[in-house]
C-alpha positions as CSV (number, residue, x, y, z in Angstrom):
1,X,6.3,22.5,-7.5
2,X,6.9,19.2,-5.9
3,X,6.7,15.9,-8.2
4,X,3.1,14.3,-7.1
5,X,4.2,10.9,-5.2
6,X,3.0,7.9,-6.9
7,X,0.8,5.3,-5.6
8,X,-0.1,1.9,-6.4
9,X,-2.5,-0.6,-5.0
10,X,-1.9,-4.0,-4.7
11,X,-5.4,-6.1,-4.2
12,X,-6.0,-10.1,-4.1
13,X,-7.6,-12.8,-2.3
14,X,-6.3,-13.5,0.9
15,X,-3.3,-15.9,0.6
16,X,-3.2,-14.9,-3.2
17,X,1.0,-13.5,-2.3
18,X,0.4,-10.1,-2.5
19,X,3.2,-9.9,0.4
20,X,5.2,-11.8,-0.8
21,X,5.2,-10.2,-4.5
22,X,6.3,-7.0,-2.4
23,X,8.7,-8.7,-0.5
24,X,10.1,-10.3,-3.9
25,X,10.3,-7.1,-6.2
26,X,11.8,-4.9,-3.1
27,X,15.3,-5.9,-3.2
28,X,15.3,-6.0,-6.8
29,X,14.5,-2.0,-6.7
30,X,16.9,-1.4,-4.3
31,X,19.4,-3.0,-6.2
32,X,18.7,-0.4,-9.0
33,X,18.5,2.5,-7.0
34,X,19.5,2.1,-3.2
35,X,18.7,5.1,-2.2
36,X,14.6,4.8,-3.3
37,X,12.1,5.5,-0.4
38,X,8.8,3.3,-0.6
39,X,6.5,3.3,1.9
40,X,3.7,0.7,2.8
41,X,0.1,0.8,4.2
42,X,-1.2,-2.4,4.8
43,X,-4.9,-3.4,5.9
44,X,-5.3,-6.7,8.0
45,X,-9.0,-7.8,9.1
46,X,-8.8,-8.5,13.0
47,X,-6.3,-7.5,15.3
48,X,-3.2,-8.9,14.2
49,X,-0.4,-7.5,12.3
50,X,0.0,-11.0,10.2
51,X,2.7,-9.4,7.4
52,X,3.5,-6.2,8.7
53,X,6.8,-7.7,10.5
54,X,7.9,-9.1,7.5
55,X,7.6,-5.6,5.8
56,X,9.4,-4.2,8.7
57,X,12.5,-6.7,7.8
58,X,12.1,-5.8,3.8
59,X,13.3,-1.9,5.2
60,X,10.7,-0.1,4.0
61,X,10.9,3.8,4.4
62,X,7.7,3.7,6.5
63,X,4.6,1.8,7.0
64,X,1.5,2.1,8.0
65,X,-1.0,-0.4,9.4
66,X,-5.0,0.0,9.2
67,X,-6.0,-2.7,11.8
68,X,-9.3,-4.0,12.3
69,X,-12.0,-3.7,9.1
70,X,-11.4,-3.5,5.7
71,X,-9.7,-0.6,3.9
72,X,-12.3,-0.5,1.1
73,X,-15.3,0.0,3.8
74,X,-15.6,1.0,7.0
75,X,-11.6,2.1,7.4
76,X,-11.8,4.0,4.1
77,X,-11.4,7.5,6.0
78,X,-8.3,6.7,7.2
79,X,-6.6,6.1,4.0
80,X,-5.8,10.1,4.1
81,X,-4.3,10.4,7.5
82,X,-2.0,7.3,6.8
83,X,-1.0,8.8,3.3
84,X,0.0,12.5,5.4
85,X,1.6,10.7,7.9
86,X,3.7,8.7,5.9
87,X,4.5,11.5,3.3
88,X,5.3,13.7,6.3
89,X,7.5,11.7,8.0
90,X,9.5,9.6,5.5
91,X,8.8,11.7,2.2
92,X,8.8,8.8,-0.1
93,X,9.2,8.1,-3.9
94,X,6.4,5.9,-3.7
95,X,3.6,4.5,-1.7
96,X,2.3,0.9,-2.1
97,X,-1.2,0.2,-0.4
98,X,-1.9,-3.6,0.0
99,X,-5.3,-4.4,0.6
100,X,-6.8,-7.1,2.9
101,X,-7.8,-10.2,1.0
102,X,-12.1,-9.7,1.2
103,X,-11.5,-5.7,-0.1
104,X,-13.1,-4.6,-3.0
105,X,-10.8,-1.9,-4.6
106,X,-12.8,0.0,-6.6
107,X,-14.1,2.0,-3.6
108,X,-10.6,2.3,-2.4
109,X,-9.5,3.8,-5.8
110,X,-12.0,6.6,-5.8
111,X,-11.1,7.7,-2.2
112,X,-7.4,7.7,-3.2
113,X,-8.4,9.6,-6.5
114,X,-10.5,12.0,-4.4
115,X,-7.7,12.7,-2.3
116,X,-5.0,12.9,-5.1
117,X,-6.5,15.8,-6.6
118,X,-7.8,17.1,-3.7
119,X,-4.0,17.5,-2.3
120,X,-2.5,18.0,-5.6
121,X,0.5,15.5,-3.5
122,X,-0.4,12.1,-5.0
123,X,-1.2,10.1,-7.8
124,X,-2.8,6.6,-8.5
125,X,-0.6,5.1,-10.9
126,X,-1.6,1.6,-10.7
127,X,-3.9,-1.5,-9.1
128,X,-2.1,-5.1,-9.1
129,X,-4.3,-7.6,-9.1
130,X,-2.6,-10.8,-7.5
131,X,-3.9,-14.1,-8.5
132,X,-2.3,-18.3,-7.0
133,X,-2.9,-19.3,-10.4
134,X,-1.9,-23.1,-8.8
135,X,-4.7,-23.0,-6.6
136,X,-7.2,-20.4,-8.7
């Protein structure tokens, strides 16, 4: 049987440096094991991929981008089809899902949980809250 794939969620305000906290803690794992595979699926409100080329420069294993509307609401459904695509074409050790700033995650959790133990292929193992404590 093949080890479940863990995920973890990573939720804030916007501005709050959730992508920067990825950005911060990625070389750090690499450093410890180089040859770790995470992959990213990122949710932007609007059109524009704000963070997604910094991601691209941190060398993540794969990425996805939900565009558009909020991950926790009206692009919910499409969590599943970015988690196959990215397990079926990078295979990672780990997939990090960084919400828009406006998303409430608790919605979000129970479609990833749905889906976890629907495909028997991932697991939830964490939400990260971020919080600017300067500016909170």
């Amino acid at each position: 049987m093949t080890s479940r794939v863990p995920i973890t969620i990573i939720t804030g305000f916007a501005g709050s440096g959730k992508t920067t906290l990825i950005l911060n803690l990625l070389p750090q794992l690499r450093a410890e094991n180089p040859g770790y595979k995470l992959a990213l699926i990122k949710n932007e409100i609007g059109d524009l991929n704000v963070d997604s080329q910094l991601a691209a420069a941190a060398e993540m294993s794969g990425s996805q981008e939900l565009l558009g509307d909020c991950i926790c609401c009206t692009n919910v459904g499409q969590i599943g089809d970015a988690l196959a695509t990215l397990d079926r074409e990078c295979n990672p050790d780990r997939i990090i899902i960084e919400t828009s700033g406006s998303a409430e995650p608790l919605k979000l959790v129970l479609e990833v949980n749905r889906l976890a133990k629907e495909s028997g292929r991932w697991e939830l193992d964490g939400i990260v809250s971020v919080v600017d404590a300067e500016n909170w």
